[in-house]
DSSP file (Angstrom, degrees, kcal/mol; ACC not computed):
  #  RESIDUE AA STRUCTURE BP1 BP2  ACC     N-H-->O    O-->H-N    N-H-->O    O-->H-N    TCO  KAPPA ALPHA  PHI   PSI    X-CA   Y-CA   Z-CA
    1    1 A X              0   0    0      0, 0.0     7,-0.4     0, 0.0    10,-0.1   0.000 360.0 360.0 360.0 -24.1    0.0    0.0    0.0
    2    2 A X        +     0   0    0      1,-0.3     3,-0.1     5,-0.1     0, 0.0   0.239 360.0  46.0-102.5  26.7    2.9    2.7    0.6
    3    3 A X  S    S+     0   0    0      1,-0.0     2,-0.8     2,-0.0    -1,-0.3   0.468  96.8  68.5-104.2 -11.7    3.9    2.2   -2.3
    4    4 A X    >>  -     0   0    0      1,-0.2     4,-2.5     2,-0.0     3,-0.8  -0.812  59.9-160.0 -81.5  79.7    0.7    2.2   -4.7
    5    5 A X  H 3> S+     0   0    0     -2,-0.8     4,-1.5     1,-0.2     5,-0.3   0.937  99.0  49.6 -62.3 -53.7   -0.5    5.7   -4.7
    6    6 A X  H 3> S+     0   0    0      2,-0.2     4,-1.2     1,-0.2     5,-0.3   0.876 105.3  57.2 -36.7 -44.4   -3.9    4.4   -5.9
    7    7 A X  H X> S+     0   0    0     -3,-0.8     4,-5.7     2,-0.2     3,-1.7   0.991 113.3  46.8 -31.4 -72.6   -3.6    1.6   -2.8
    8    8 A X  H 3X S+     0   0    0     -4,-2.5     4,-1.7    -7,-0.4    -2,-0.2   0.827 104.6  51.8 -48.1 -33.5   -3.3    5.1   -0.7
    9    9 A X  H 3X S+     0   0    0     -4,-1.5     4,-2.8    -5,-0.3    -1,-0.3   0.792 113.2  51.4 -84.7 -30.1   -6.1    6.8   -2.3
   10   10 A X  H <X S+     0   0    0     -3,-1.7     4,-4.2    -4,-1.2    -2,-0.2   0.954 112.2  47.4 -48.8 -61.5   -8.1    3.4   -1.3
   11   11 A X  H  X S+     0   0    0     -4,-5.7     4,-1.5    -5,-0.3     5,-0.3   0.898 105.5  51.3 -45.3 -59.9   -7.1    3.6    1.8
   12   12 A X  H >X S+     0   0    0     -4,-1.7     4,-2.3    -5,-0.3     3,-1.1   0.986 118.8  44.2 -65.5 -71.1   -7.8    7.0    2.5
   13   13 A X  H 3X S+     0   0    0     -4,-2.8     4,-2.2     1,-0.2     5,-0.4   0.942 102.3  58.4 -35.8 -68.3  -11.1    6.2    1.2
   14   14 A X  H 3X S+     0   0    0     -4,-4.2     4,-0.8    -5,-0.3    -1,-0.2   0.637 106.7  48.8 -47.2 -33.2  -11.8    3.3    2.8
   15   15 A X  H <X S+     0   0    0     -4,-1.5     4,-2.2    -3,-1.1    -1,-0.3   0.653 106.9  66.6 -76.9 -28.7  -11.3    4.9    6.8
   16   16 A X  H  X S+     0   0    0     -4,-2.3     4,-2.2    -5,-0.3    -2,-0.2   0.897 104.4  29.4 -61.4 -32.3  -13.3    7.3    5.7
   17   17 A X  H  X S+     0   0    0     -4,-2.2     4,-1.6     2,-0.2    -1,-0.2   0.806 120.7  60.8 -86.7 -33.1  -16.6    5.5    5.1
   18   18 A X  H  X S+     0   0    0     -4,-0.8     4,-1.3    -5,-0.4    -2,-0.2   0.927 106.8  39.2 -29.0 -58.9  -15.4    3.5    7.8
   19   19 A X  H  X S+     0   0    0     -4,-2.2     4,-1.4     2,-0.2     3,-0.2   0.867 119.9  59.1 -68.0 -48.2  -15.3    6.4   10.2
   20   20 A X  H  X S+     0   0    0     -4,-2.2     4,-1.1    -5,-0.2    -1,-0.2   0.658  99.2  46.7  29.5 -96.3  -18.4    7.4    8.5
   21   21 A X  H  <>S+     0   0    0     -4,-1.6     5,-2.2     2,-0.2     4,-0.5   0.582 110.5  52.8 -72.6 -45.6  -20.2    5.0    9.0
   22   22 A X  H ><5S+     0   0    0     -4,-1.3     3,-2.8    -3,-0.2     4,-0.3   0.951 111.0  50.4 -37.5-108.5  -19.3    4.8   12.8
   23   23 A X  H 3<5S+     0   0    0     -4,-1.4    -2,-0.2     1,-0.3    -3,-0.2   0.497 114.4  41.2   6.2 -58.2  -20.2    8.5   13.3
   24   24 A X  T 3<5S-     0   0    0     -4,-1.1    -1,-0.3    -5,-0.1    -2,-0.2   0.664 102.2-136.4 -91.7 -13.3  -23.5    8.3   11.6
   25   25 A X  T < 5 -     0   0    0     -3,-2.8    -3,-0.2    -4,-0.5    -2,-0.1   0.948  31.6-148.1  64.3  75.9  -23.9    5.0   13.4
   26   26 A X      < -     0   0    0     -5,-2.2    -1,-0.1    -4,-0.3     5,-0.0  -0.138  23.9 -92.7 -71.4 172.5  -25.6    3.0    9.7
   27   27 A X     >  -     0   0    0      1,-0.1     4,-1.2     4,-0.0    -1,-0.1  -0.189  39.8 -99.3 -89.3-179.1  -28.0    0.4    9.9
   28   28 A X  H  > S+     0   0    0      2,-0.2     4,-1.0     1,-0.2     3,-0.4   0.927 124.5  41.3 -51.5 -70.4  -26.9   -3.2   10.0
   29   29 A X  H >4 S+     0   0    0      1,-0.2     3,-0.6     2,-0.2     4,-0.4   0.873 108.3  56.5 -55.3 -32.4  -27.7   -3.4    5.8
   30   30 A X  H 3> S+     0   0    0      1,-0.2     4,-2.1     3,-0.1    -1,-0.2   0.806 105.9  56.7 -82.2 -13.2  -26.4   -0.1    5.0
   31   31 A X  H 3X S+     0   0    0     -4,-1.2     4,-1.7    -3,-0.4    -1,-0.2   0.743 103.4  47.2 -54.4 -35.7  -23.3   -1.7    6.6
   32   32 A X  H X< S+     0   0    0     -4,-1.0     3,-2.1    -3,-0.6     4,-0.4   0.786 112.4  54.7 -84.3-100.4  -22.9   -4.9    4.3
   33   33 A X  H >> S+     0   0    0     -4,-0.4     3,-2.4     1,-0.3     4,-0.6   0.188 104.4  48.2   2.2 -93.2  -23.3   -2.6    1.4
   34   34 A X  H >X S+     0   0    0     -4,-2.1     4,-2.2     1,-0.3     3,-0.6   0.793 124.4  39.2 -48.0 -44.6  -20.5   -0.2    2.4
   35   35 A X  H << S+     0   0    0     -3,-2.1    -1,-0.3    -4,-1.7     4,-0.2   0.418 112.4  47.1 -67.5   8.2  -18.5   -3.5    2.8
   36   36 A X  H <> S+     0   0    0     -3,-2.4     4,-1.6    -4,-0.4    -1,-0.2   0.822 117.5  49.0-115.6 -42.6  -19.5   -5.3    0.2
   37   37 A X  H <X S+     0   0    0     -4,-0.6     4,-2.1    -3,-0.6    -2,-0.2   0.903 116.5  41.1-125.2 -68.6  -18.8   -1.8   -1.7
   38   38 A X  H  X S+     0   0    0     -4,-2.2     4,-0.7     1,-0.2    -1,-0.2   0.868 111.8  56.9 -57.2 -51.0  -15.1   -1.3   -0.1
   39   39 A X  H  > S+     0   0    0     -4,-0.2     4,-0.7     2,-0.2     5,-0.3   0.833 103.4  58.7 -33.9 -59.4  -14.4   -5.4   -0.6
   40   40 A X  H >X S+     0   0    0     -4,-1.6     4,-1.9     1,-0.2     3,-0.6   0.871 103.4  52.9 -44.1 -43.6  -15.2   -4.6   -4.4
   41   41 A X  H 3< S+     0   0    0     -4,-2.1    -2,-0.2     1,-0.3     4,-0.2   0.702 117.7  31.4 -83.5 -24.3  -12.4   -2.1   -4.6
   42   42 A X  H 3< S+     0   0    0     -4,-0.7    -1,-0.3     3,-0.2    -2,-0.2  -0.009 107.2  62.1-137.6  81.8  -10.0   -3.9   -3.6
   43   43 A X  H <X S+     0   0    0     -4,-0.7     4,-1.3    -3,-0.6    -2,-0.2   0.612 110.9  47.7 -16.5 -80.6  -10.9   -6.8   -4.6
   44   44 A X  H  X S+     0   0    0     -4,-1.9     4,-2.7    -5,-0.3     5,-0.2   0.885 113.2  46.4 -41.6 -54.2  -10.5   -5.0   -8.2
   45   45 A X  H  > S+     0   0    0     -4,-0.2     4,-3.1     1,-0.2    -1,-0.2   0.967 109.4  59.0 -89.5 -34.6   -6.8   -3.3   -7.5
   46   46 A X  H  4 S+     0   0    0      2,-0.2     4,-0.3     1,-0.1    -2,-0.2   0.895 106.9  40.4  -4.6 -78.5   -5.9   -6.5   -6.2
   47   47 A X  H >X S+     0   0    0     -4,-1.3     4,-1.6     2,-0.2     3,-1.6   0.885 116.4  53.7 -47.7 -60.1   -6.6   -8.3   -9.5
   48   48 A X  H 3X S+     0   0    0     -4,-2.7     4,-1.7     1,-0.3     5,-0.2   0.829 109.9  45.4 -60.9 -41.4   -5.1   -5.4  -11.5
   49   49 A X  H 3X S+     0   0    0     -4,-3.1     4,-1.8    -5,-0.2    -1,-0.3   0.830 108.9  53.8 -73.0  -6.6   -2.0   -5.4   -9.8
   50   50 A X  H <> S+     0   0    0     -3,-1.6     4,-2.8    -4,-0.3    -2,-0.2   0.780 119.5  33.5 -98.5 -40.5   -1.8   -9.0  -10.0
   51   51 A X  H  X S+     0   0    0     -4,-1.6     4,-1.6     1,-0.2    -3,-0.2   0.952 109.2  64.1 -77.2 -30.6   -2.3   -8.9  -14.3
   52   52 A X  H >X S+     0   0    0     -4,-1.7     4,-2.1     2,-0.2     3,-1.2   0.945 110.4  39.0 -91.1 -62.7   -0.4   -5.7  -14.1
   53   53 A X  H 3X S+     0   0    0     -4,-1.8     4,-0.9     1,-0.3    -1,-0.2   0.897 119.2  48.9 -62.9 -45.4    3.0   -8.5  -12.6
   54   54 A X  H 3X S+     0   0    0     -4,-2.8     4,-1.9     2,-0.2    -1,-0.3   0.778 101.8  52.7 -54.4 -28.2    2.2  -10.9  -14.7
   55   55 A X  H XX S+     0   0    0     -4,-1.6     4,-1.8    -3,-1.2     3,-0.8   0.998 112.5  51.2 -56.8 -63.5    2.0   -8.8  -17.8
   56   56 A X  H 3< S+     0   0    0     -4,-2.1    -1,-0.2     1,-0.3    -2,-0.2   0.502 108.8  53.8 -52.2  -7.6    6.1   -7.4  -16.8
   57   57 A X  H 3< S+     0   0    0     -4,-0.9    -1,-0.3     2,-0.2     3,-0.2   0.935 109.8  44.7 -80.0 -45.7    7.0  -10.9  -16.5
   58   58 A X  H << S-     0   0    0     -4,-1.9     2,-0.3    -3,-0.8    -2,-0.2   0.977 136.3 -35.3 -49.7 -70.6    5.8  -11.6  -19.8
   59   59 A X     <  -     0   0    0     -4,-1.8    -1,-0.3     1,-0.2    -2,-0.2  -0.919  29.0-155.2-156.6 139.5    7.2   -8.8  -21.1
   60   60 A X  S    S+     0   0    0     -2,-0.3    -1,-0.2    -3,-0.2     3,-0.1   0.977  71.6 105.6 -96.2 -28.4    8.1   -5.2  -20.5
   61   61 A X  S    S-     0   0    0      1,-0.1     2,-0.6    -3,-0.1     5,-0.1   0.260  88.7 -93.5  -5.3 128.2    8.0   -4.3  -24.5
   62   62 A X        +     0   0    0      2,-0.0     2,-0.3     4,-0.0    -1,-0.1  -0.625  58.3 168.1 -57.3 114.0    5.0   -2.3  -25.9
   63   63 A X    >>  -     0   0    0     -2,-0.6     4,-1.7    -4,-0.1     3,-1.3  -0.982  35.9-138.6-140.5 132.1    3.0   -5.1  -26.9
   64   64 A X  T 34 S+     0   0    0     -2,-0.3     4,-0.3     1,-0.3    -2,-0.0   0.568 102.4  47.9 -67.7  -2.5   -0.8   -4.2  -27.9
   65   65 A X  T 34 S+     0   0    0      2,-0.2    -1,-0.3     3,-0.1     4,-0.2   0.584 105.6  55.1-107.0 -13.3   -2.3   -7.2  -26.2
   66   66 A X  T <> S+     0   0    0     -3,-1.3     4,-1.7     2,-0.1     5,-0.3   0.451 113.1  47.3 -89.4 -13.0   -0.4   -6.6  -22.8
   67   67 A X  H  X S+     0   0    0     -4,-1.7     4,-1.8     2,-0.2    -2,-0.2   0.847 110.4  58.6 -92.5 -16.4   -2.0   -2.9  -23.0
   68   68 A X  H  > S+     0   0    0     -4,-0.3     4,-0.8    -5,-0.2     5,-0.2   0.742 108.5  34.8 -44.2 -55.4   -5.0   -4.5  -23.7
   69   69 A X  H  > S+     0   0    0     -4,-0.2     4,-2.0     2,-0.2     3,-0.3   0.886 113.4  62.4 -98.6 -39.2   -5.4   -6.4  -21.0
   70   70 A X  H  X S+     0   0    0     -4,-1.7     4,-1.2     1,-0.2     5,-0.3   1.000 112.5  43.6 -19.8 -75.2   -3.5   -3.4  -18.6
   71   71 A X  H  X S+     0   0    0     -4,-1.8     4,-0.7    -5,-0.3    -2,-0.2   0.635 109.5  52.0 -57.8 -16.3   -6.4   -1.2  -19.5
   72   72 A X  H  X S+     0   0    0     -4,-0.8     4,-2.1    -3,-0.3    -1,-0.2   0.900 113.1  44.3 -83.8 -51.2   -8.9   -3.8  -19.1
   73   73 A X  H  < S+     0   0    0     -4,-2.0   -25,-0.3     2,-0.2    -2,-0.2   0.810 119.4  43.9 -41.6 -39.9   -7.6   -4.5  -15.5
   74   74 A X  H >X S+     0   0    0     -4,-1.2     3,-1.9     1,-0.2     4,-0.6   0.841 107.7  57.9 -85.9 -37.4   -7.4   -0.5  -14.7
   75   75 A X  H 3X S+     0   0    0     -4,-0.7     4,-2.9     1,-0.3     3,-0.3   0.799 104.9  60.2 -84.1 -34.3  -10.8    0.0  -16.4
   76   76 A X  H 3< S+     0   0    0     -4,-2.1    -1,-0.3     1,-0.3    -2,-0.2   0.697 109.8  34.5 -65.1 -13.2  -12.0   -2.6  -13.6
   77   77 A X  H <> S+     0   0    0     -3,-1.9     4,-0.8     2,-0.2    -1,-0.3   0.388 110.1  61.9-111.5  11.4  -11.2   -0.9  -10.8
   78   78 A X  H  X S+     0   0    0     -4,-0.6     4,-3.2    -3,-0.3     5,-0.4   0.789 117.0  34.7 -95.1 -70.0  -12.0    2.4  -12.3
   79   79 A X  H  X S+     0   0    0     -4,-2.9     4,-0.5     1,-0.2    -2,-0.2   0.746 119.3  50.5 -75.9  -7.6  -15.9    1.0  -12.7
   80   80 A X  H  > S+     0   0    0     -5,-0.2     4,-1.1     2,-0.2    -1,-0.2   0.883 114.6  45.8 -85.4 -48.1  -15.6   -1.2   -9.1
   81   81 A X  H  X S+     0   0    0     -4,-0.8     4,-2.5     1,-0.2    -2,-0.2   0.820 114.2  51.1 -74.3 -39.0  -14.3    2.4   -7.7
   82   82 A X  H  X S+     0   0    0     -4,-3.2     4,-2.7     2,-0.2    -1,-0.2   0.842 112.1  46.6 -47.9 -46.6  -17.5    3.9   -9.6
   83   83 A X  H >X S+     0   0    0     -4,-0.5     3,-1.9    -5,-0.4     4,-0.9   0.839 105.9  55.3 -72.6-111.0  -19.6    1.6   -8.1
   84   84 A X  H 3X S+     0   0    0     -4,-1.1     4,-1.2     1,-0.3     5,-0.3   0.536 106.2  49.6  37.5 -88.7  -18.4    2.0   -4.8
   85   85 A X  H 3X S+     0   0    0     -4,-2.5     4,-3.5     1,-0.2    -1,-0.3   0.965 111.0  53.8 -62.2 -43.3  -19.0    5.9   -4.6
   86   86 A X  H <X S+     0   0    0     -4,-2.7     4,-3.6    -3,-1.9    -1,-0.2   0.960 111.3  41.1 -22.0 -65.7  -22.6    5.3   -5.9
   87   87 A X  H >X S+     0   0    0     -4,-0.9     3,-2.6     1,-0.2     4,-0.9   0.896 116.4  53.6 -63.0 -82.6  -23.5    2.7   -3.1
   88   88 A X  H 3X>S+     0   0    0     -4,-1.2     4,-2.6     1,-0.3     5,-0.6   0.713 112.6  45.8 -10.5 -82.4  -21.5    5.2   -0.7
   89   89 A X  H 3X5S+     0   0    0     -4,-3.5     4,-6.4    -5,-0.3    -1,-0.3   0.847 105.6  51.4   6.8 -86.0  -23.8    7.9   -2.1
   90   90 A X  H <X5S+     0   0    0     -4,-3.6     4,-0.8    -3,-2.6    -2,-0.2   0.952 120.9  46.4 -60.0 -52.1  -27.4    6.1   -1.9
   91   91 A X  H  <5S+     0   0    0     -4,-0.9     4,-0.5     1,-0.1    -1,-0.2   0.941 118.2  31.0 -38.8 -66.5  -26.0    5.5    2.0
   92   92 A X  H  X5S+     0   0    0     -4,-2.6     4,-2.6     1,-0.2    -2,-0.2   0.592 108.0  71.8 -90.4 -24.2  -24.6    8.8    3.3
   93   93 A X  H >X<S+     0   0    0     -4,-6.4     3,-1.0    -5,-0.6     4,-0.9   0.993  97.0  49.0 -57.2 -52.2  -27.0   11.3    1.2
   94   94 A X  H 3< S+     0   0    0     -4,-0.8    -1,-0.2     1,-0.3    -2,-0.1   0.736 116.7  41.4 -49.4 -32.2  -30.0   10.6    3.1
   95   95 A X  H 34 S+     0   0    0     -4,-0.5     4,-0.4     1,-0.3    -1,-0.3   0.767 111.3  54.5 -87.0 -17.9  -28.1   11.1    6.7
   96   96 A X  H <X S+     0   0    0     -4,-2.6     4,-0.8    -3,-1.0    -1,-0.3   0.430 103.3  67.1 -88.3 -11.4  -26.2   14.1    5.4
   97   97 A X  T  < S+     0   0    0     -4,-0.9    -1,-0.2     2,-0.2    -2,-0.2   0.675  96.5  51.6 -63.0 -28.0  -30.0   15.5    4.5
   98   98 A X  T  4 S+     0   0    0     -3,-0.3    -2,-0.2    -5,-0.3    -1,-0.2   0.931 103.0  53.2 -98.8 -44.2  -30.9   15.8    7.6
   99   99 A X  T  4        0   0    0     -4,-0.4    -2,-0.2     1,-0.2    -1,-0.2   0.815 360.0 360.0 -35.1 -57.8  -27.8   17.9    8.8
  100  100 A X     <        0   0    0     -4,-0.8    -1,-0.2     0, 0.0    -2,-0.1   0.022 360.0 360.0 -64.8 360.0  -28.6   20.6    5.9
């Protein structure tokens, strides 16, 4: 993680809806959601770093089917990360309404 500035940015995220989530004290469901939500993301940069080491063993050369498959990996945690802030969303608007 201290080295993966995207890891960090996870991170960072990831105590925040924690802390959150605490604070606001969310129901039991809106809890597996935000986990289920966090799990996804990295889950996702997991995987991607995982093709991302395999690719450079293969080969570190520009080859259009190891960028292929980079971008497809990046593009998963990009829409897992998407996802994520959504669910986060549909949670946290309703209690942050109430504040406002």
């Amino acid at each position: 993680v201290k080295n993966e500035h995207n890891a960090q940015v996870h991170a960072l995220a990831t105590a925040l809806v924690l802390i959150l989530g605490a604070v606001f004290k969310v129901s039991a469901t809106e809890w597996c959601i935000l986990l289920l939500a966090i799990s996804l993301v990295w889950i996702s940069e997991a995987l991607n770093t995982a093709i991302e080491y395999l690719c450079d063993l293969v080969t570190t050369d520009d080859h259009p089917l190891i960028k292929k498959a980079k971008d497809l990996a990046a593009a998963a945690v990009l829409m897992s990360a998407a996802t994520a802030v959504t669910l986060g969303l549909i949670v946290f608007l309703p209690i942050l309404k109430t504040f406002f």
